[in-house]
C-alpha positions in Angstrom: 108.9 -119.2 -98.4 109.7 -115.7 -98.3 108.5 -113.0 -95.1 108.0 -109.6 -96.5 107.3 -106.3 -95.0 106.4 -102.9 -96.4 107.3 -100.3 -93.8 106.0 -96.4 -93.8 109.0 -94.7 -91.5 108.7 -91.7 -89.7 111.0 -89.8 -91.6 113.1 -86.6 -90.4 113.9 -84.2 -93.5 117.0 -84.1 -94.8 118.6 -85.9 -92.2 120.1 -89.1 -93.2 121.5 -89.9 -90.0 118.5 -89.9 -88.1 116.6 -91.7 -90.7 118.8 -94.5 -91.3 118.8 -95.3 -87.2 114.7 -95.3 -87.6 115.3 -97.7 -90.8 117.3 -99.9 -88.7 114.6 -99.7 -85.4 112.0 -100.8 -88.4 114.4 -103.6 -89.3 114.6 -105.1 -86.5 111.1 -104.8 -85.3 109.8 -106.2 -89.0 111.3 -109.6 -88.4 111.4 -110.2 -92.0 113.7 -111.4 -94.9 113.0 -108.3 -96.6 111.8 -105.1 -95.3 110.6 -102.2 -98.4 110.9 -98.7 -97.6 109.5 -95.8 -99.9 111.0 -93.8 -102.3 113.5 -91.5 -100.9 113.1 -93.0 -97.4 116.3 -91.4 -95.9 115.8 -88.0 -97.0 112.4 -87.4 -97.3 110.6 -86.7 -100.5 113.2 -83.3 -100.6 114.1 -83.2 -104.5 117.4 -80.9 -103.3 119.0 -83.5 -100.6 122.3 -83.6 -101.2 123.0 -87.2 -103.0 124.7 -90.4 -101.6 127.2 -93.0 -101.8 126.6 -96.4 -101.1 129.9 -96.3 -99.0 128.2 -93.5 -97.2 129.1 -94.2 -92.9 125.5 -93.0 -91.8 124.0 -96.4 -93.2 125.9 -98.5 -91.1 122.9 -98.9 -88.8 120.9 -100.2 -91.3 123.8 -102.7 -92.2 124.3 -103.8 -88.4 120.3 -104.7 -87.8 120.4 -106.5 -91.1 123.3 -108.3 -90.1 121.2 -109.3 -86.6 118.2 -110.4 -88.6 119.3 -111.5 -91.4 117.5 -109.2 -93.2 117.7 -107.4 -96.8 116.5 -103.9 -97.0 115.2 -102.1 -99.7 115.8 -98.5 -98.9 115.0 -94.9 -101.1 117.8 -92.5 -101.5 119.6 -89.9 -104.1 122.8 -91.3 -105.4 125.5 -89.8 -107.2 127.4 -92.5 -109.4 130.1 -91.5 -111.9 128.9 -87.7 -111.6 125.0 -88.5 -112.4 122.5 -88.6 -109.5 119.9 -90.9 -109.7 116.5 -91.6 -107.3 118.0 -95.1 -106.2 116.7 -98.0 -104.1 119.1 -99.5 -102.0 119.8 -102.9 -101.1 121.6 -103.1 -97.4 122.4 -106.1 -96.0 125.0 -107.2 -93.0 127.8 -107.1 -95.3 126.8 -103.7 -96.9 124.8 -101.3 -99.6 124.6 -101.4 -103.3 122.4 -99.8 -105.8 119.5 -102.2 -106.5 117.5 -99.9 -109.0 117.8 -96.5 -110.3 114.5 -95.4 -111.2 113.6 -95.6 -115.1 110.7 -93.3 -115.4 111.8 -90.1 -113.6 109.1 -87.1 -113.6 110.1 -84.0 -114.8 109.6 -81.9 -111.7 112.4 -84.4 -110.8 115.0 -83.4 -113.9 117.8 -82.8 -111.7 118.1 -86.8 -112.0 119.1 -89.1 -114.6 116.7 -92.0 -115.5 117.8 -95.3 -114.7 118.4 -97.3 -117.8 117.9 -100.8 -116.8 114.8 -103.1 -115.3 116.2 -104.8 -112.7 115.4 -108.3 -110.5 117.2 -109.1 -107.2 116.1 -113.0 -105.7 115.7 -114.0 -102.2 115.3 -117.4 -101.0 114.3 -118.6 -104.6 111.8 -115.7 -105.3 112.2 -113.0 -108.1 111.5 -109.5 -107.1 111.2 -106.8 -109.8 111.9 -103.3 -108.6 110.1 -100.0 -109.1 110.0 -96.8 -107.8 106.9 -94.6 -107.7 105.9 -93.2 -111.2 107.1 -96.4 -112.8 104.1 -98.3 -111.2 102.0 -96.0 -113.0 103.8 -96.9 -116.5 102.1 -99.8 -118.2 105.5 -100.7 -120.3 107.7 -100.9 -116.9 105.2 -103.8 -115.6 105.4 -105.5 -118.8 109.4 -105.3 -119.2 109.7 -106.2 -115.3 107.9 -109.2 -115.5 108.5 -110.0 -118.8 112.5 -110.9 -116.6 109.9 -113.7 -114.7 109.2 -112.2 -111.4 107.2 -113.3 -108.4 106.6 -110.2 -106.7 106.9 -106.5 -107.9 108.2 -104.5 -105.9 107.4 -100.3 -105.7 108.6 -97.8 -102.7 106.3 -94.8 -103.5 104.8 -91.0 -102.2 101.6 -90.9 -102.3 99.2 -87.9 -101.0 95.8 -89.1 -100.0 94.2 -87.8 -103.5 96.6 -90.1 -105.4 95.8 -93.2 -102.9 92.7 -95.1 -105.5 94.7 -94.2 -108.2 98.1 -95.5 -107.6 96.1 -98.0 -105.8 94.2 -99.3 -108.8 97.0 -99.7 -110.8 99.0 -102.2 -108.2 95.6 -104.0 -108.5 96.2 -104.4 -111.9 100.0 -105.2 -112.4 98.8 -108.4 -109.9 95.6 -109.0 -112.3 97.5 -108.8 -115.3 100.7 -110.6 -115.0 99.7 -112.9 -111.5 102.2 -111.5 -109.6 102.4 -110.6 -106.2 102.7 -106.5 -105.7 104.2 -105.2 -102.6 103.6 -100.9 -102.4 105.8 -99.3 -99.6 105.0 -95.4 -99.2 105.4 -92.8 -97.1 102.9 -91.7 -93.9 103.2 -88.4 -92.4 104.9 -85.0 -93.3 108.0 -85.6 -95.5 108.3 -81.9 -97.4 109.2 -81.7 -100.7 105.5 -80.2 -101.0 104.1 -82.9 -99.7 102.3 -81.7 -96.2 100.9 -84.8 -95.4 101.1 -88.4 -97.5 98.5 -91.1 -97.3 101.0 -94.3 -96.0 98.4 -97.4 -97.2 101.1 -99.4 -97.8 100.5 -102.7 -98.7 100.2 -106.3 -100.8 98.0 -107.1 -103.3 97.6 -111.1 -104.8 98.4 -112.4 -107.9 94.9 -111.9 -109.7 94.4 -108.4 -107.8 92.7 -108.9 -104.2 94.5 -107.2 -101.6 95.8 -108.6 -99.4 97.0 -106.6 -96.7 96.9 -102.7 -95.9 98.8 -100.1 -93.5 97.1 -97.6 -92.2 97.7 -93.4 -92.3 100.1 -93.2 -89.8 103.7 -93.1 -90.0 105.2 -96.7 -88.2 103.2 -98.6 -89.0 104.3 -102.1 -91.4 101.9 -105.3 -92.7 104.4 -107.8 -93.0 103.2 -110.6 -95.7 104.6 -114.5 -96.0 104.2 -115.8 -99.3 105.3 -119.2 -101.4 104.2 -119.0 -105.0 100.6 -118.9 -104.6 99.5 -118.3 -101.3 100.2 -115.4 -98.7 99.6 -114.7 -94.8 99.9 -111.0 -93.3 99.8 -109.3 -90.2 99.8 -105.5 -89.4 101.8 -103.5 -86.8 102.9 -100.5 -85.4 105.6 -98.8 -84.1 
């Protein structure tokens, strides 16, 4: 068995410091194995925050509430590697942060970044998770490849304005349809910049063979939290 959550943070712009003490406040409160935040969680969808290291002191929050829970969480930030930046998700847990995916299908408003060059799987307590980050959900071939690695749940941390909600929506629908999967969308709520004044938050789960299964709301705080085995799935919903 495996507790999920997918979180919508309020998020400050820009400020990383701030951010990764409300990532950790969300941690805590999620009481799950593994809490999924969206895409660029600790900066803010802001295209010109300065990049990250994984060694970086200001996550230690995160690390300290996943080292009380027991927790693993899947955070969004820009990291620097090597000399290339990337649009990353993080994995933190109690003993620290590595990169977990660097996002494959990059947009081209977002060209300062490199594309990430591999699919990747992380497991947790005997489930697969395949990773994605926004635009990849809405590439066919990144579904295929992910769960063509054997996956039980795909896993997306997304922005999403309210005119792109049945859309991105849709598609999560029928990642689960297609390949019975579980699909677990994690996206912003709130004012986050980046040109975004105001994104939609409806984070949520969907069941293998596409009914959803659980839904956030607008606001930003809120979470669903989802326990699933192979086939079956309970949720609840809460806010901050």
């Amino acid at each position: 068995m495996l507790v999920l959550a997918v979180a919508q943070p309020d998020c400050v712009p820009y400020d990383v410091e701030k951010n990764a003490v409300r990532h950790a406040e969300t941690v805590r409160r999620a009481e799950a194995r593994v809490v999924i935040f969206p895409e660029l969680s600790l900066t803010g969808y802001h295209l010109d925050a300065p990049a990250i290291t994984v060694e970086d002191p200001r996550l230690r929050p995160i690390v300290e509430a996943c080292a009380e829970t027991g927790a693993l969480a899947l955070v969004g930030a820009p990291i620097v590697e090597e000399g290339r930046e990337y649009i990353a998700m993080l994995a933190v847990d109690g003993d620290g942060a590595g990169v977990a995916y660097r996002k494959v299908n990059v947009h081209s408003s977002e060209e300062r970044f490199a594309c990430g060059e591999r699919y990747e799987v992380i497991e947790v307590n005997g489930l697969r998770l395949g990773l994605a980050i926004c635009r990849d959900l809405m590439i066919a071939q990144h579904a295929e490849d992910t769960t063509a690695l054997g996956i039980d749940v795909y896993v997306a941390g997304v922005v999403h304005q309210a005119a792109e909600v049945a859309v991105q929506q849709e598609r999560a629908r029928r990642i689960a349809t297609d390949h019975r999967v579980w699909v677990a969308v994690a996206s912003f709520a709130g004012p986050t910049g980046g040109g975004f004044e105001h994104t939609a938050g409806c984070s949520g789960f969907w069941r293998p063979g596409g009914d959803l299964a659980a839904q956030a709301g607008p606001e930003p705080g809120e979470l669903v939290r989802l326990t699933i085995g192979q086939t079956s799935g309970d949720t609840s919903r809460s806010r901050a």
